[in-house]
N, C-alpha and C positions, 0 to 999 in steps of 0.2 A: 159860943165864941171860941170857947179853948178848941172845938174839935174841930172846927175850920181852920185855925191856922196852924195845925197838926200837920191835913191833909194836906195845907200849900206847899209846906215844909218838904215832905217827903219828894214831891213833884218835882218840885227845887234840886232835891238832890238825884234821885233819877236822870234829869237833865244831864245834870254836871257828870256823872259817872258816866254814862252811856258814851258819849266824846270822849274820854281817857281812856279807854277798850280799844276802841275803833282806830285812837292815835297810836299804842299799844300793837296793833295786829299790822297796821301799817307800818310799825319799823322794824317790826320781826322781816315782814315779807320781803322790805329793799333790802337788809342785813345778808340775805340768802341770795337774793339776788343781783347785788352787787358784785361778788367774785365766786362767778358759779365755777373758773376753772381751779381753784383752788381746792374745792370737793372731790375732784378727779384724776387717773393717774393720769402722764404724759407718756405719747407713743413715745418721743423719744428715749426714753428712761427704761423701758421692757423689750426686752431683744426678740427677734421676731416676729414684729409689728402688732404686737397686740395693742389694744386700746382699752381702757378702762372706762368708755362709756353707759356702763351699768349705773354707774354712780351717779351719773351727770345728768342732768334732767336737760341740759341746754341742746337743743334740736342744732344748735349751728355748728358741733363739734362734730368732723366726720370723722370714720374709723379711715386708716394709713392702710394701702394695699402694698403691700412687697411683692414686686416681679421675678422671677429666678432670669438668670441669665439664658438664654439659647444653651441648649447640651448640642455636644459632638455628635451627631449621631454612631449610634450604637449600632453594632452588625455583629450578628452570631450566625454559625454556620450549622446549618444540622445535616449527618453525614446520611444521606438516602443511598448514595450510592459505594462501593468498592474507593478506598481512598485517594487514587486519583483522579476521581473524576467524583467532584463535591457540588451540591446545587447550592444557593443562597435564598432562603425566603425571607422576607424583611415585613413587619407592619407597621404602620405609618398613623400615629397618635396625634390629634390634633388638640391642640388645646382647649381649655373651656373655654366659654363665652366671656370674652371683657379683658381677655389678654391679650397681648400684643405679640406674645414671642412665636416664632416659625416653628411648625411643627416638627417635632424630632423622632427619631425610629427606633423602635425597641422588638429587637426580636425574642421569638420565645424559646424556654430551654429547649436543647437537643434531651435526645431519647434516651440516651444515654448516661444523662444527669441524676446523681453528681457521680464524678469520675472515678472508677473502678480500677484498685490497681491490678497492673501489666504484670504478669510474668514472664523470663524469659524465654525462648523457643526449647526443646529438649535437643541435647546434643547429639550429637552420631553417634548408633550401635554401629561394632565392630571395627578392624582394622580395616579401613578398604586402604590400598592402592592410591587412588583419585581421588579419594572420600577427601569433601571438605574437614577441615579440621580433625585432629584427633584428639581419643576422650583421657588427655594426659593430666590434664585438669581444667579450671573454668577461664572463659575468654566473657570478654564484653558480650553484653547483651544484645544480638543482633547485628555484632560487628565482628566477621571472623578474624582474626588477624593476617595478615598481605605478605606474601614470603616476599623479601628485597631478591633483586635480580640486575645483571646488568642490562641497559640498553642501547640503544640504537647511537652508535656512534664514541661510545666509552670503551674507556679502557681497564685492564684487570689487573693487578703484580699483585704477586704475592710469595711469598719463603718457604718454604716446608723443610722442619728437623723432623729425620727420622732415626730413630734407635733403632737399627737392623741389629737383626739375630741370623746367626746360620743354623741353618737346619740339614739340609744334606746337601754340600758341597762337593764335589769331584771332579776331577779332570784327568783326563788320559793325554799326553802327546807325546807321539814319537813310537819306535820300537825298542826292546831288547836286541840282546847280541843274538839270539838265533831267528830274529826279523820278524816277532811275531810282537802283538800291542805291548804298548808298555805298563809301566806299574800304573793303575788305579790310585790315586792321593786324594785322600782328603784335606782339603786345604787347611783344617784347625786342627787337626789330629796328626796328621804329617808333616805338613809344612808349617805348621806353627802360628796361623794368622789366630789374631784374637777373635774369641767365640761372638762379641757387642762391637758395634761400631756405629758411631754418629754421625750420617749422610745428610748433604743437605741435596735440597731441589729448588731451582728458582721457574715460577711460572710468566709467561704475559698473555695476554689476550686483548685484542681486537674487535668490538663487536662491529660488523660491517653492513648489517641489516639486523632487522628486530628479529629472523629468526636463524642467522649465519653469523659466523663468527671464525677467526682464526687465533691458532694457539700454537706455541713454541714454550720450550722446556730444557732445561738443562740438569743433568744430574751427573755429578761429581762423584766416583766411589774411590777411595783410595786408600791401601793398605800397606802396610811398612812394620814388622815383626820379626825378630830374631828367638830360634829356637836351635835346638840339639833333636836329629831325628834319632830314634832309637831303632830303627832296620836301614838298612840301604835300600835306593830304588834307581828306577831309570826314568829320565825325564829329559825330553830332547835328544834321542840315543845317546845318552851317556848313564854314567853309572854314581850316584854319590852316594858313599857308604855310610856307616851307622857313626852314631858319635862323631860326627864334625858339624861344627857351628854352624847354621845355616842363618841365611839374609834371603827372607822372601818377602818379595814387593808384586801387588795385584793393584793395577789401575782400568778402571772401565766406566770410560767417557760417554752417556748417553744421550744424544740431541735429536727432537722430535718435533715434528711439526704435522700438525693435524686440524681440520677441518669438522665444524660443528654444526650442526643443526637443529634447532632445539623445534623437536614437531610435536610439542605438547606444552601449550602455556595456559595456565589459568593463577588465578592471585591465589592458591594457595599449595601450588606446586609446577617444576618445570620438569623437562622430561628431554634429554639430547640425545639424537644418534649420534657418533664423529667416526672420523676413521684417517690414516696417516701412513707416514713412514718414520722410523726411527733407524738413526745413525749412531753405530756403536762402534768404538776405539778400545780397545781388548789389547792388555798386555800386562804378560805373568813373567816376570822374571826369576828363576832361584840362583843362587850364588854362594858359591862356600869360597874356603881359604885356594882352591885347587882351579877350578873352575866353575863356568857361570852360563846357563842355558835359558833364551826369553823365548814366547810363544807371543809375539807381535801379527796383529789382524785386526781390518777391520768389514764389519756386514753390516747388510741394511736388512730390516725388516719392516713389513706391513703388518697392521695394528686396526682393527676395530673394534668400538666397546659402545657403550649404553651408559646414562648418567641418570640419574633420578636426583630433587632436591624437592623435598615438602617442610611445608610448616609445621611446627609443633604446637608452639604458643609463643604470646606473649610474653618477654622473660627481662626486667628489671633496665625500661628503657631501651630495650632492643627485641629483639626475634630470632626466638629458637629454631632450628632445623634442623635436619638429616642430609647426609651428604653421601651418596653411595655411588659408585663406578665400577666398572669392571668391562677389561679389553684383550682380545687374542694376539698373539705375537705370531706369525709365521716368515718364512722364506727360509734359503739356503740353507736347508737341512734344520732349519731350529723352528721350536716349537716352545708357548709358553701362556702364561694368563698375568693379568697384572689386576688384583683386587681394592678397592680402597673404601673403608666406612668409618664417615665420621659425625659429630654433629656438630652445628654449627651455632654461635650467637652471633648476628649483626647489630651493630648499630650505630644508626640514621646519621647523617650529618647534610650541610647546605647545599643545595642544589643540585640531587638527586644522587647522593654521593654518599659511599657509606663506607666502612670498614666491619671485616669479620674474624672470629679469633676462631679456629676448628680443632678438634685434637678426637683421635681412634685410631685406628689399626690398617697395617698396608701389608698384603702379599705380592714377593715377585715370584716366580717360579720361570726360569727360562733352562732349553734344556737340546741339547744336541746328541745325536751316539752316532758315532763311526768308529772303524776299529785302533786306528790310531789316532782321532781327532775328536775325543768325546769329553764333554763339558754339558754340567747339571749344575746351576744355581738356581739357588732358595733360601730367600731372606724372607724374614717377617718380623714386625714390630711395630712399637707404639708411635705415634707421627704427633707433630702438632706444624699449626699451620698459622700465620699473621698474613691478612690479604686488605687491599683498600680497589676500590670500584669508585671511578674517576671522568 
């Protein structure tokens, strides 16, 4: 009896237990599956569309695709040929499957990738003439520097101080008492003129086509000196003896007008023929306490020269150059050369306009002989020069 109602016993609870498991696994299961997304990350929340569906068992959460915008298409060039003349190949990248955006082009590097630095080119051996640039030192890389020049329809002024020096001055005029040439005088040693003297010269210029031009010049020389000669001489048949005060006055008026042609132009030098006439006003007066004898004339001469101007360099906002000239003087018994070398800085100003400062050295040597009518000048000295191109 006791061990049957043992056996019921147990069955009994069997029963009962078995249903508290089963109720048990069932509130587990809906507990989980009531808020399946709170297991999970949100696309919103991770930047660059990830999804955290690893975690999530829930089949109804889909991963978030991010689309890129359309690119610009991209064009690179690879150089096949000599640099003006460039091909373009381009390839044409379609998207994968399941996007929307238009395909964009990506070409591939050139040959030459990645970029190798340039050196600059090697400069000019030797002095030439015409030689681009000279090796006085370094210019841009690939950019000679451009000599300024006037052009086609401007116009030129400019000042010139010259510190003349005499060097061997003389004049003869007139005769002696037995008719034969007169004294020989040197005009700072005899007559008394100072050895320096500060000459100016004004220029203009006309360019009247790109390779003609016309030029006018004036040049002032005037001298005014009181000395004591120490021999007597004869000047203008007269006789003016030693020891009296002498008042010597030399004026010589030079106007020139000359025609240019410049038959050599390139950007880093010019090159002119020109050729003229010059008008010269000459007159020497000497004068003491007694009397007073002038040698009043005037002559023309014809005049050809040659002009060269090249670049140097580039020089502190401006451009450096050379400036050299040189021209014959002839006619009515006279003969002479007229030298000029200087160097020049320009520089630039608005609308094609510039100004240049120049300073070197000027010879004149002009020179006649006849037996009573002979005259040698010969000056030389340091020059400077303030010019504007307009």
């Amino acid at each position: 009896m006791t061990s049957s109602q043992d056996i019921r016993s147990r069955r009994e609870g069997m029963v009962i237990i078995k249903p508290l498991k089963v109720l048990v696994c069932l509130a587990i299961i809906l507990t989980f599956a009531s808020d399946p997304a709170g297991w999970g990350y949100s696309s919103s929340d991770v930047s660059g569309g990830i999804q955290g569906d690893a975690l999530s068992a829930d089949p109804a959460v889909q991963p978030s695709r991010q689309y890129r915008s359309p690119a610009k298409p991209v064009v690179r060039s690879e150089s096949t040929q000599p640099a003006v003349h460039r091909s373009v190949r381009t390839q044409t990248v379609q998207a994968p499957p399941g996007y929307s955006s238009p395909p964009y082009a990506v070409a591939p590097p050139p040959l030459n990738y990645p970029p190798q630095p340039q050196s600059c080119p090697p400069g000019p051996q030797g002095f030439g003439l015409f030689q681009q640039g000279v090796p006085f030192g370094p210019t841009s890389c690939g950019i000679p520097p451009y000599l300024p020049r006037i052009g086609c329809k401007q116009f030129q002024v400019d000042a010139k101080l010259w510190y003349a020096r005499f060097n061997s001055n003389t004049v003869i005029f007139g005769t002696d008492l037995a008719g034969g040439p007169g004294t020989e005088l040197d005009l700072n040693r005899d007559l008394g003129l100072r050895n320096n003297q500060y000459i100016a010269e004004y220029e203009g210029r006309c360019q009247i086509r790109p390779n003609w031009g016309i030029e006018f010049s004036f040049m002032p020389i005037q001298f005014r000196d009181n000395s004591t000669p120490q021999n007597g001489f004869f000047f203008g048949n007269a006789f003016f003896p030693a020891f009296v005060p002498l008042l010597t006055q030399w004026d010589r008026f030079i106007y020139r007008w000359d025609v240019i042609y410049s038959w050599f132009q390139a950007p880093h030098a010019v090159s002119s023929i020109f050729a003229g006439y010059s008008l010269y006003d000459d007159k020497l007066t000497v004068s003491d306490t007694i009397q007073s004898r002038s040698r009043s004339k005037g002559f023309g001469l014809a005049y050809a020269g040659l002009s060269i101007e090249r670049v140097i360099r580039d020089f502190c906002g401006g451009t450096a150059s050379c400036n050299c000239k040189a021209s014959v003087q002839f006619l009515d018994g006279y003969f002479g050369w007229d030298g000029y070398a200087a160097g020049r800085l320009a520089v630039p100003m608005q609308g094609g306009r510039f100004g240049y400062l120049e300073a070197g050295w000027r010879w004149i040597v002009l020179e006649r002989k006849y037996p009573s009518d002979a005259d040698k000048t010969s000056l030389d000295g340091a020059i400077a020069t303030v010019g504007l191109v307009f």
